[in-house]
Structures are given as structure tokens and as C-alpha cells.
VOTINU-844164 format. One line per field, with one value per residue: residue number from 1; residue in three letters; x, y, z of N, C-alpha, C in turn. Coordinates in Angstrom, 1 decimal. Layout:
BEGIN
num NUM, ...
residu ALA, ...
n.px X, ...
n.py Y, ...
n.pz Z, ...
ca.px X, ...
ca.py Y, ...
ca.pz Z, ...
c.px X, ...
c.py Y, ...
c.pz Z, ...
REM end
This chain:
BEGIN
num 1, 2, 3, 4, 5, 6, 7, 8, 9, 10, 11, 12, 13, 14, 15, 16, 17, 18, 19, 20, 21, 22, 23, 24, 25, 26, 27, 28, 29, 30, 31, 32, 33, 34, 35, 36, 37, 38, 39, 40, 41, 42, 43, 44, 45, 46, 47, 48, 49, 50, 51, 52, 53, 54, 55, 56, 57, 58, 59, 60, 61, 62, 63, 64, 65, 66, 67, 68, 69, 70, 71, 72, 73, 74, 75, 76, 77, 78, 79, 80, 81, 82, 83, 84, 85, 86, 87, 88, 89, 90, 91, 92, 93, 94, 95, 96, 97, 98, 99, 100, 101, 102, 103, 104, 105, 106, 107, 108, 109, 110, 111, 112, 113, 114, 115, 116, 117, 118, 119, 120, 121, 122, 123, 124, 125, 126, 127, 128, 129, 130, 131, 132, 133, 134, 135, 136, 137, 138, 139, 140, 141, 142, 143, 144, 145, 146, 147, 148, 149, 150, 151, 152, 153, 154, 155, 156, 157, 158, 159, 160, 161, 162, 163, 164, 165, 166, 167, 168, 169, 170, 171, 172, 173, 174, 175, 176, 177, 178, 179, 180, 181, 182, 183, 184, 185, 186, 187, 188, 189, 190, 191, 192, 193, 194, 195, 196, 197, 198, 199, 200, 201, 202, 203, 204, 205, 206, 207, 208
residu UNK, UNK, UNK, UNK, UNK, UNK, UNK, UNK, UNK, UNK, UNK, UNK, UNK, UNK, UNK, UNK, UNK, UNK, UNK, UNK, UNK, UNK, UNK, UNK, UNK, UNK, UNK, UNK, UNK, UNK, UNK, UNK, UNK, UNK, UNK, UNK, UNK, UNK, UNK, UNK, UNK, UNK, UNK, UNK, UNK, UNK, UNK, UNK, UNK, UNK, UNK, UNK, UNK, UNK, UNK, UNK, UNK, UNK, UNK, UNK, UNK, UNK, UNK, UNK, UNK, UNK, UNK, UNK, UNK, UNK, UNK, UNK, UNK, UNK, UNK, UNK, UNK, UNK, UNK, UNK, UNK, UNK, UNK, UNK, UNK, UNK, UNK, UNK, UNK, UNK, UNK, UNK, UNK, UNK, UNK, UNK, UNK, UNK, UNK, UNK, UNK, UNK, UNK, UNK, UNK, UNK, UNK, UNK, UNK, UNK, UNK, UNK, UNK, UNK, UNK, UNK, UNK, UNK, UNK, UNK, UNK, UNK, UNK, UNK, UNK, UNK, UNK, UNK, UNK, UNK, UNK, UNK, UNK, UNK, UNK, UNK, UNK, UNK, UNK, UNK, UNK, UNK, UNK, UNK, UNK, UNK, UNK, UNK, UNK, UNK, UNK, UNK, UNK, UNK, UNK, UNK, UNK, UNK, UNK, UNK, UNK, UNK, UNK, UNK, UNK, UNK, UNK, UNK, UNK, UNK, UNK, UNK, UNK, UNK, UNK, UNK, UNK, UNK, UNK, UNK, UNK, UNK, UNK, UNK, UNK, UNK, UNK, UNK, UNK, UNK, UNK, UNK, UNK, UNK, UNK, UNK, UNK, UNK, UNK, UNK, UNK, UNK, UNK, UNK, UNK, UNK, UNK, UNK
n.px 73.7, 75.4, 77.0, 79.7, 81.7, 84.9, 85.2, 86.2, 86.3, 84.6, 86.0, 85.9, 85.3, 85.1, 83.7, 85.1, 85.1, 87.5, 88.5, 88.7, 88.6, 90.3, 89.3, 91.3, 93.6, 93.2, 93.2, 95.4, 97.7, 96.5, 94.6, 90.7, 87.9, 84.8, 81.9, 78.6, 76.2, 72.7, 71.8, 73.3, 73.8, 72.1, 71.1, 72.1, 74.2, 76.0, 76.9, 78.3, 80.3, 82.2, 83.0, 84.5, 86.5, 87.6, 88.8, 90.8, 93.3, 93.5, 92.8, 94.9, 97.4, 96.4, 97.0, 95.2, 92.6, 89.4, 86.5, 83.7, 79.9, 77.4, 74.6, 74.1, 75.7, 79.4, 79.2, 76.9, 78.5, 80.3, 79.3, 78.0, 80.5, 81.6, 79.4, 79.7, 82.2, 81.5, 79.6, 81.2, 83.9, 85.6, 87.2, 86.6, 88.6, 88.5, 88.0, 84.6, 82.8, 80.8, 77.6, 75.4, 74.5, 74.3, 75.9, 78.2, 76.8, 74.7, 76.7, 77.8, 75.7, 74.4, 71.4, 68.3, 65.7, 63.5, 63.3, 62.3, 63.2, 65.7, 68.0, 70.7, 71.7, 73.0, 75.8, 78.6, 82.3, 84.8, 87.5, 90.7, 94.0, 94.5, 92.5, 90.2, 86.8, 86.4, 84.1, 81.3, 78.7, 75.6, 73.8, 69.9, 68.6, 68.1, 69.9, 72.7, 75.8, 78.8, 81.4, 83.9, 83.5, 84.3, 86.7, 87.7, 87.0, 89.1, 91.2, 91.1, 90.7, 93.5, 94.9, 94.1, 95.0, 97.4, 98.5, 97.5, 94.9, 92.1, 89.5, 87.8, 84.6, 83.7, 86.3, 89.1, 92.1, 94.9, 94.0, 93.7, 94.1, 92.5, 93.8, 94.0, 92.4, 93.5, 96.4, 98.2, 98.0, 100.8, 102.6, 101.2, 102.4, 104.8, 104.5, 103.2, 102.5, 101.9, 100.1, 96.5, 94.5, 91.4, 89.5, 89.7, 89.3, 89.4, 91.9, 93.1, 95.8, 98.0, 98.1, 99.5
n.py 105.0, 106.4, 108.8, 109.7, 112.2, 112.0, 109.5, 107.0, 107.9, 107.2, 105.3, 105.4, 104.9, 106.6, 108.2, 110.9, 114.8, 114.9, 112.8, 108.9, 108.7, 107.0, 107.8, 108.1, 107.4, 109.8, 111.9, 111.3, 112.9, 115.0, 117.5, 117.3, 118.5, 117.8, 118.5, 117.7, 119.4, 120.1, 119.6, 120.0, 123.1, 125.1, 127.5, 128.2, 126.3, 127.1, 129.9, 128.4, 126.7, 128.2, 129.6, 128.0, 127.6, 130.0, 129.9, 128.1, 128.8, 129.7, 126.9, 125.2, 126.6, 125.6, 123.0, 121.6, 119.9, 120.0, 118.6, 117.9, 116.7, 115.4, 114.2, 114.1, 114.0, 113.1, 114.6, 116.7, 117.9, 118.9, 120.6, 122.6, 123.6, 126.3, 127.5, 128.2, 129.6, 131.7, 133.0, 133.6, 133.8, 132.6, 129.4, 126.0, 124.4, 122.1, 118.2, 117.6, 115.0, 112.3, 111.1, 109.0, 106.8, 107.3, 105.5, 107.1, 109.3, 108.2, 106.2, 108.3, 109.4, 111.4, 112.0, 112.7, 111.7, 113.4, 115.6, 115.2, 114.4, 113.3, 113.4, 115.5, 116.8, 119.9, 118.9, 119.0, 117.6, 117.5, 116.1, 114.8, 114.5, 111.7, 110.6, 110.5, 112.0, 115.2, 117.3, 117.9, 119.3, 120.1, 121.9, 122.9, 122.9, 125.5, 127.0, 128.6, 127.8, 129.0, 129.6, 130.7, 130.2, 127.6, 127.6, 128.5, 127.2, 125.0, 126.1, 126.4, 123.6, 122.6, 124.4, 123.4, 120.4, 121.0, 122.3, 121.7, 123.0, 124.7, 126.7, 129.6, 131.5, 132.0, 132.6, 133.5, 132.8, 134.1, 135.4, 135.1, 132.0, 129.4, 128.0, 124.2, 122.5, 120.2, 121.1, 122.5, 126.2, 127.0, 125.6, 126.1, 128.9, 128.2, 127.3, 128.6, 132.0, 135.1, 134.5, 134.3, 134.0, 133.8, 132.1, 129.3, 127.2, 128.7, 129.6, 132.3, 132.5, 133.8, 132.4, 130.1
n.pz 112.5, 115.0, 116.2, 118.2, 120.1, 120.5, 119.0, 116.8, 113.6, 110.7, 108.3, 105.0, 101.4, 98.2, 95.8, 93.6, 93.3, 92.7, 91.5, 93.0, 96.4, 99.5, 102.2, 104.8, 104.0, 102.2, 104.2, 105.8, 108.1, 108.5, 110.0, 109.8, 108.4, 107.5, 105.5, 104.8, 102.5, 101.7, 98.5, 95.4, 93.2, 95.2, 96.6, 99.5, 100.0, 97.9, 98.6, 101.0, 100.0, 98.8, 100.3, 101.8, 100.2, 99.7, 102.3, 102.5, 102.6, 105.4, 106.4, 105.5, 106.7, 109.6, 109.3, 108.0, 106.3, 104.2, 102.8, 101.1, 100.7, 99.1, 98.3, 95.5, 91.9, 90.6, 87.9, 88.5, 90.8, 89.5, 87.6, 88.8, 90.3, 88.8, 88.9, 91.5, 91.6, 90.1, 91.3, 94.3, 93.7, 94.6, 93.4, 93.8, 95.5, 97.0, 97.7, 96.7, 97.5, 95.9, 96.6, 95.5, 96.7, 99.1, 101.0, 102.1, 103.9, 105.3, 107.1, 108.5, 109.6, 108.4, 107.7, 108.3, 108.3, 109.6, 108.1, 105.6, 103.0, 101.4, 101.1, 102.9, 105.7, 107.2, 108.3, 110.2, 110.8, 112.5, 112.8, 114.0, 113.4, 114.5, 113.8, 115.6, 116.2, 116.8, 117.7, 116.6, 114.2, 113.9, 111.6, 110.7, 107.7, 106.0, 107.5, 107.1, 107.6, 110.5, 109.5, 110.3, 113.3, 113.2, 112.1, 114.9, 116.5, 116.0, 116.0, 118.9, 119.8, 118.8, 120.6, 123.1, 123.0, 122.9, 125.5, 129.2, 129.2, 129.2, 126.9, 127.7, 127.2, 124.3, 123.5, 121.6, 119.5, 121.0, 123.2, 126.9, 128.4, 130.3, 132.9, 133.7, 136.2, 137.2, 137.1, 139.9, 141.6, 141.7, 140.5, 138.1, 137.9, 137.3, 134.7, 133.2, 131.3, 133.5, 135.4, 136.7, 139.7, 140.0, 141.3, 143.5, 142.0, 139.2, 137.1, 135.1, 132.2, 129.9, 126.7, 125.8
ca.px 74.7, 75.4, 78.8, 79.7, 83.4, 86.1, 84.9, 87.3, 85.5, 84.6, 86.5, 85.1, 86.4, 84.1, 84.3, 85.1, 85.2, 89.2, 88.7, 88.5, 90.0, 90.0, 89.0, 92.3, 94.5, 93.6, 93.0, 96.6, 97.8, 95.6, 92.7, 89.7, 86.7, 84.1, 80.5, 77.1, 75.5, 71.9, 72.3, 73.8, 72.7, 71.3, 71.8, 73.2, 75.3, 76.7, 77.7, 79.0, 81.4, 82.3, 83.6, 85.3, 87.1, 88.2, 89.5, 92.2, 95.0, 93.5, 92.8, 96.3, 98.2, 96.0, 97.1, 93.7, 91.8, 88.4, 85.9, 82.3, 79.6, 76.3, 74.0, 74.2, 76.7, 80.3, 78.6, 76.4, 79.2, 81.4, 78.7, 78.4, 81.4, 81.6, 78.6, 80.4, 83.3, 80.8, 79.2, 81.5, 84.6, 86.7, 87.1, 86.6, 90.1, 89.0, 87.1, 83.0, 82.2, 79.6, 77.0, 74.3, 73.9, 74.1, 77.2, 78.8, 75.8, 74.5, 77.9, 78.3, 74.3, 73.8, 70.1, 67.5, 64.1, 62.1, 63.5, 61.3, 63.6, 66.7, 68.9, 71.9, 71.2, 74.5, 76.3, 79.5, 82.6, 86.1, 88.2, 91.7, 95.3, 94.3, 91.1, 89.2, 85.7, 86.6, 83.1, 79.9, 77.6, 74.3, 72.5, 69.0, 69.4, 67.8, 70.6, 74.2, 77.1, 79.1, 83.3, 84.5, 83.2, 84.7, 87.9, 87.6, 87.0, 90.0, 92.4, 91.1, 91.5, 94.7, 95.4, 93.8, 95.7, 99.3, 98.8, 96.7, 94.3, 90.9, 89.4, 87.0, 83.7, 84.1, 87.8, 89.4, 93.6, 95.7, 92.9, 94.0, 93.2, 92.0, 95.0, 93.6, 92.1, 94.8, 97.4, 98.2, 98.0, 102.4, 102.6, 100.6, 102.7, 106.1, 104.9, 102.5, 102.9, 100.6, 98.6, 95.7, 93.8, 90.3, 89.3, 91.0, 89.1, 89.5, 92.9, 93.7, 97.0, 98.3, 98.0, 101.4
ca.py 105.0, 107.9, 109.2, 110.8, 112.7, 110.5, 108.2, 107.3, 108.5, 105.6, 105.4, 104.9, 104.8, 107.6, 108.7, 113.0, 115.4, 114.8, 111.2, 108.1, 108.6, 106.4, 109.1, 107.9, 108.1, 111.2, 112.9, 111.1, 113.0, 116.6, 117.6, 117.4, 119.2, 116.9, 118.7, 117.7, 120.4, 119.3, 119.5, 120.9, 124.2, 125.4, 129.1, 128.4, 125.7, 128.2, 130.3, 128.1, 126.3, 129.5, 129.9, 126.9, 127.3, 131.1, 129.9, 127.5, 129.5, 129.6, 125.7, 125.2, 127.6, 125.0, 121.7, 121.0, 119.9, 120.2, 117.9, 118.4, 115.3, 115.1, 112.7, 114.7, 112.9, 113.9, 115.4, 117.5, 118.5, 119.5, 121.0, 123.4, 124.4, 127.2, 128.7, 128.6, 130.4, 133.1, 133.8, 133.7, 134.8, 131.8, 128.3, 124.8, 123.3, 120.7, 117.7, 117.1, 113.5, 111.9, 110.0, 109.0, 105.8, 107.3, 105.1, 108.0, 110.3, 107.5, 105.9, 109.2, 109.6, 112.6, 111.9, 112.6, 111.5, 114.2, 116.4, 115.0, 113.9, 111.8, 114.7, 115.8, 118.3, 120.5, 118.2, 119.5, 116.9, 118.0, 115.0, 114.7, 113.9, 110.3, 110.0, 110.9, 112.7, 116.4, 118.1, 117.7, 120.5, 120.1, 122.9, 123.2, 123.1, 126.6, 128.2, 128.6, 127.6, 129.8, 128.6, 131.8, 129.8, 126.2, 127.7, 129.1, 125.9, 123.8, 126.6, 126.1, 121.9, 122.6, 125.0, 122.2, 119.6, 121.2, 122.7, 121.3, 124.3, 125.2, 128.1, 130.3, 131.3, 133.3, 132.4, 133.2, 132.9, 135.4, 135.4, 133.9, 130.7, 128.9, 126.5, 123.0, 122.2, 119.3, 122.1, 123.9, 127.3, 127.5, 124.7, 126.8, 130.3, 127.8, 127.2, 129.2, 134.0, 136.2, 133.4, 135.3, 133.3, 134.4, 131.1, 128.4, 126.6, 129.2, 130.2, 132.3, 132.6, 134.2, 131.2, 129.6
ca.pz 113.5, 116.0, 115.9, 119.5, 120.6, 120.7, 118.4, 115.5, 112.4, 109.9, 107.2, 103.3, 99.8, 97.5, 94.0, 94.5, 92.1, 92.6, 91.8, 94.2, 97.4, 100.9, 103.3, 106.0, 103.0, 102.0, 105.3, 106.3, 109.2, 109.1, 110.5, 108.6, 108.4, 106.8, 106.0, 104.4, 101.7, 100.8, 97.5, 94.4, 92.7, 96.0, 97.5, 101.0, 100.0, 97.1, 99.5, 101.7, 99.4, 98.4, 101.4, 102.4, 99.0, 99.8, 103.7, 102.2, 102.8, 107.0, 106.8, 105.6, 108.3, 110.6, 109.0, 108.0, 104.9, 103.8, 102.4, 101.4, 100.8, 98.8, 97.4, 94.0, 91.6, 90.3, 87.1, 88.9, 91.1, 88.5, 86.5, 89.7, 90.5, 87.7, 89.8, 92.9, 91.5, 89.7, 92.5, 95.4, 93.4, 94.5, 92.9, 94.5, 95.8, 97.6, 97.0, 96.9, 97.6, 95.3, 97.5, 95.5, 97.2, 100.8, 102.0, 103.4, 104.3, 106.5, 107.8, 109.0, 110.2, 108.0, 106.5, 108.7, 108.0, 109.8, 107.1, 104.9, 102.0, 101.4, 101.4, 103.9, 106.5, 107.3, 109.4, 110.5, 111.8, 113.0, 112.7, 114.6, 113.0, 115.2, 113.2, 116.5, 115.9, 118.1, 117.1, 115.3, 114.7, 112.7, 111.2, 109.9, 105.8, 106.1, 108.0, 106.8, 108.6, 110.7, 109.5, 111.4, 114.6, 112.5, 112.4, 116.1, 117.2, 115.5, 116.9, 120.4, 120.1, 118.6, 121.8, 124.7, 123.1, 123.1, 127.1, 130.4, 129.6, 128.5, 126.6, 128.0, 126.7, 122.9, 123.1, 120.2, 119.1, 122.0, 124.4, 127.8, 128.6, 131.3, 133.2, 133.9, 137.3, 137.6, 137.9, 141.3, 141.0, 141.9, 139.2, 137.2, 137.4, 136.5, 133.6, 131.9, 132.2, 133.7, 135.9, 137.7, 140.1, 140.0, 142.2, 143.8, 140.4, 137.6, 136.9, 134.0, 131.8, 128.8, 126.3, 125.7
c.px 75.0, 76.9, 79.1, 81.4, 84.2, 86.2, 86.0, 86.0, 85.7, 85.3, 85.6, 86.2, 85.3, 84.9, 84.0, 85.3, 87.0, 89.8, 88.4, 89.6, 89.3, 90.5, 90.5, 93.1, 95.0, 93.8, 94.6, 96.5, 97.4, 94.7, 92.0, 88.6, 85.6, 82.3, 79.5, 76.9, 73.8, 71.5, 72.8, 72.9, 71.5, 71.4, 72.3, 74.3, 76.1, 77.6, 78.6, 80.2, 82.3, 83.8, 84.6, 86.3, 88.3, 89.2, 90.9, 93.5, 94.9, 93.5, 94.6, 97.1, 97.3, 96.2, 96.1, 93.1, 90.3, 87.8, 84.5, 81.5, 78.4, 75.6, 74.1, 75.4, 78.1, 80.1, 78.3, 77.2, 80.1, 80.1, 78.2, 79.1, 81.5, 80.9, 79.0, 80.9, 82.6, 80.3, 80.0, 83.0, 86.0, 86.8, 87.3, 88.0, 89.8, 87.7, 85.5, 82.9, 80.8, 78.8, 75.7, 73.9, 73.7, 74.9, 77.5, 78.2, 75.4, 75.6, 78.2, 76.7, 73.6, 72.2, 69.3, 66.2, 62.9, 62.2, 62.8, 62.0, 65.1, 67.7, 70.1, 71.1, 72.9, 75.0, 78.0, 80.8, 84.2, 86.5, 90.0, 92.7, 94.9, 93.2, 89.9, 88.3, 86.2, 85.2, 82.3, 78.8, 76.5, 73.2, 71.0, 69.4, 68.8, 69.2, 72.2, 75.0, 77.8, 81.3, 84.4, 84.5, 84.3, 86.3, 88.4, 88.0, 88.3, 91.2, 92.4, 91.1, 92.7, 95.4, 95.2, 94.8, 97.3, 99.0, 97.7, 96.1, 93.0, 90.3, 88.1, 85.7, 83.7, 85.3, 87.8, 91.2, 94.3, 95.1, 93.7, 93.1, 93.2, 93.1, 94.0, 93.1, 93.3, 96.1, 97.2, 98.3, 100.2, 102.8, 102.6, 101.5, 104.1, 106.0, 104.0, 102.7, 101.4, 99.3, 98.0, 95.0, 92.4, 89.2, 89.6, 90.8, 89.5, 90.7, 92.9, 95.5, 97.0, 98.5, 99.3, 102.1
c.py 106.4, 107.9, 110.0, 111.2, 111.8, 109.6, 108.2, 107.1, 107.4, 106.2, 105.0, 104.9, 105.8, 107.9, 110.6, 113.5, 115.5, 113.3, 110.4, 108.7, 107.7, 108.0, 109.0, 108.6, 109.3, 112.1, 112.4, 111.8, 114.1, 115.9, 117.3, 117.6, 118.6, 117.4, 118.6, 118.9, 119.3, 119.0, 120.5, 122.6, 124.8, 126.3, 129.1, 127.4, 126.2, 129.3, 129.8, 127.2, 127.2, 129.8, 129.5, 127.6, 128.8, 131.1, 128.6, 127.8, 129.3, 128.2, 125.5, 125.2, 126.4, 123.1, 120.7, 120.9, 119.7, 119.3, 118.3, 117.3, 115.8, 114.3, 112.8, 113.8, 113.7, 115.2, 116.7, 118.7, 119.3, 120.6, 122.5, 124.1, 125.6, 128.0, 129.5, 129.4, 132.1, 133.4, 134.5, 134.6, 133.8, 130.1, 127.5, 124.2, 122.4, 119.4, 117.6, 115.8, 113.1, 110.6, 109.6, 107.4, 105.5, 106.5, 105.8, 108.7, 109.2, 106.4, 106.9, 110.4, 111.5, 113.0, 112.1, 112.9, 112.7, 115.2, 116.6, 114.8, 113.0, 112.1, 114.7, 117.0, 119.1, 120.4, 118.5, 118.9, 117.5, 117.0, 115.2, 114.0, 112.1, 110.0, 109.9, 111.7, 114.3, 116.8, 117.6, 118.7, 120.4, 121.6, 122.4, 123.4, 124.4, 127.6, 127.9, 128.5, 129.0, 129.3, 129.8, 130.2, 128.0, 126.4, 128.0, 127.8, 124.5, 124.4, 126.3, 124.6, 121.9, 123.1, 124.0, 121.2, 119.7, 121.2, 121.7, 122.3, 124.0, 126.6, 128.1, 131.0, 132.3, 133.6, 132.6, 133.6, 133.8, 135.7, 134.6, 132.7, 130.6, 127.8, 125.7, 122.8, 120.6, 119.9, 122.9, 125.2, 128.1, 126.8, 125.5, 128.2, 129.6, 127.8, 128.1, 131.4, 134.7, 135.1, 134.3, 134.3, 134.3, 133.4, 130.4, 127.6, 127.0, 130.2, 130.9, 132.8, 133.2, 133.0, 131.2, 130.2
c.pz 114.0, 116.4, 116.9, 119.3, 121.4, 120.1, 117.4, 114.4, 111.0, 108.8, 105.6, 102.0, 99.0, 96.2, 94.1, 93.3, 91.7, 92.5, 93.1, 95.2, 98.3, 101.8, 104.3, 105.1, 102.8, 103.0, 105.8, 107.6, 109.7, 109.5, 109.4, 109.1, 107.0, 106.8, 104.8, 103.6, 101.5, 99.6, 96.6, 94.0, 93.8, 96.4, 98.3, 100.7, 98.9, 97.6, 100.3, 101.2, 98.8, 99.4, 101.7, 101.6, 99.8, 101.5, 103.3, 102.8, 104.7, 107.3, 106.4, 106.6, 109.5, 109.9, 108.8, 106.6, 105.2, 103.1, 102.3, 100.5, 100.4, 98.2, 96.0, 93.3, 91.2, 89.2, 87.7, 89.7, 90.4, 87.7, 87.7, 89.9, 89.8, 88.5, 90.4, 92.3, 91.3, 90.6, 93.8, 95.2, 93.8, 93.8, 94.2, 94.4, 96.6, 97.4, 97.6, 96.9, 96.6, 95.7, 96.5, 96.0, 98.5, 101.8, 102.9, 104.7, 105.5, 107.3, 109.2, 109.9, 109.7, 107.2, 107.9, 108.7, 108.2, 108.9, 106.2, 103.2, 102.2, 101.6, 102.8, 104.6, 106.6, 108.5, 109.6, 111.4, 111.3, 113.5, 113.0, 113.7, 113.2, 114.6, 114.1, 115.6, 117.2, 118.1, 116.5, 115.5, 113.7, 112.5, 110.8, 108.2, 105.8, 106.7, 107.9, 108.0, 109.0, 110.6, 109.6, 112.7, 113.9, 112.7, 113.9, 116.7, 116.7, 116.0, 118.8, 121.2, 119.6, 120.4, 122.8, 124.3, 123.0, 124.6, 127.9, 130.1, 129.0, 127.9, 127.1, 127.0, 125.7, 123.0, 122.0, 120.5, 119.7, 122.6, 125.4, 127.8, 130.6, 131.9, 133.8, 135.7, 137.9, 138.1, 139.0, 140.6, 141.3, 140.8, 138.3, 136.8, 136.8, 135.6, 132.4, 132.8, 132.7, 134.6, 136.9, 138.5, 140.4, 141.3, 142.2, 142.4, 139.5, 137.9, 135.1, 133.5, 130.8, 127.7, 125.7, 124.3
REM end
């Protein structure tokens, strides 16, 4: 199944290293950042849980939780974790999913065959308060995630969906934005500071 923007993001039930949860449940009314590892005890996904674990405090401040999904089992996950921590220097707060029957992984169209095993590739979904899909970004299992650019991108759907605006290319958090082509540009100076008109299309502003 192929999971496009806008979709509402299927729900499941999974057994996590934090016990059973129903994915709605738990995700309630945050964001959620839902991504694939290919398996356990692996170097890039060591680092990258690593990671996640140590950005808590920025998912938070963004009303967003974390989730991370492999075919490996809760054992294995747990028997892991310890790694993570020794290596990266921070512990696992949030849950790993234990797929070994591929429910989720393919619900969620994370397995792909030309890969050449059964495995997860590093599928990447940015899931809306509304349980919309905002995002999906697939790596290669060779190349680590970028959750600089993860978080980038959940500030700048938080930003479109408060204003009429859009961000501009390598936006990031106090960058002007872009006011909406629906707004006039007299419209546009009532309500947002510093509107520049660059052309009658692309207005910029100081973001609200």
C-alpha cells in the first residue's frame, strides 16, 4: 500500500519496548515522527537512535513524539538499547515497535524487495495532530538520516499551518517567510511586518 500527503496514516496495535500501544492512542493529539531502522545492532541505526533519544527535549518544545519500527523483536530491542546509550551517550525514551511479522512495516509500505531482504529501509513519516501523513522521506539503509532537516521540516508545517504563508528554500525558525499567493499584497502588509514585494507573486514577510 502507498501512503501519499494527506493521507490519514493507518493505524495498528504493536507490542514496543514500552509495552502494547494503539498507535492513535498513543500518538493522541501530537505530531509524530514514525521511522524504520533496518535492524537491530547495526551502526547507522546506533547512531541514529542515539539521536532521536538525545533531541527529546526539541521534539517536546514541538509537541511531537517519536517512534521507531523494526522487524527485530522486543528482546532484541531491549537487549540493544544499552549499546545505544554506550555509544551515543544518551538513553532510549521512546518506544521501538517490534515487527517481526511485518504488520506495520508493510501497512506502512516500508519493505522493499529490490533491497534484497525482508528488512526496513529508513522510511521517514511526519504525522499531523489530525493523523494526516505531512512528509515521507526514504533513505537508502546505507545513508543516515538527516533529523536536523526532520526537525526543520515539522517547524515549517507547524509555521504554514498557523499563517497563509510558505517557507522559502533552506528556511529555517526566524527566517522570513513567503505570504501566500491568495493574499493581496495591502492585505498582506495588515497583517503580517516588514512585507517586501519582490513580485506581484512572491511576497516576503517577517514570519509571525
Amino acid at each position: 500500500m502507498s501512503i501519499r500527503l494527506g493521507d490519514d496514516a493507518p493505524d495498528f496495535t504493536a507490542e514496543t519496548t514500552e509495552g502494547e500501544i494503539k498507535f492513535y492512542d498513543w500518538k493522541a493529539d501530537s505530531w509524530a515522527v514514525l521511522f524504520s531502522h533496518p535492524a537491530d545492532f547495526t551502526p547507522v541505526c546506533t547512531t541514529e537512535l542515539g539521536r532521536t533519544a538525545a533531541l527529546k527535549g526539541e521534539f517536546d518544545k514541538r509537541n511531537t513524539k517519536a517512534i521507531a519500527v523494526s522487524v527485530d523483536s522486543v528482546e532484541d530491542h531491549n537487549g540493544w538499547k544499552p549499546d545505544i546509550a554506550d555509544v551515543t551517550g544518551s538513553e532510549v525514551n521512546f518506544p521501538i515497535i517490534a515487527d517481526k511479522d511485518h504488520s506495520v512495516s508493510e501497512l506502512y509500505d516500508m519493505i522493499h524487495p529490490g533491497e534484497g531482504d525482508s528488512s526496513t529501509v529508513r522510511t521517514v513519516f511526519i504525522i499531523a495532530p489530525n493523523n494526516k501523513v505531512r512528509l515521507t522521506l526514504t533513505y537508502p539503509k546505507s545513508v543516515g538520516r538527516n533529523f536536523d532537516e526532520i526537525l526543520r521540516v515539522i517547524d515549517a508545517l507547524q509555521a504554514t499551518d498557523a499563517n497563509p504563508v510558505s517557507t522559502p528554500v533552506d528556511w529555517k525558525p526566524g527566517d522570513r517567510i513567503i505570504v501566500a499567493p491568495t493574499i493581496s499584497t495591502e492585505d498582506a502588509k495588515a497583517k503580517f511586518s516588514n512585507v517586501e514585494e519582490k513580485k506581484p507573486y512572491l511576497r516576503y514577510a517577517d514570519q509571525p
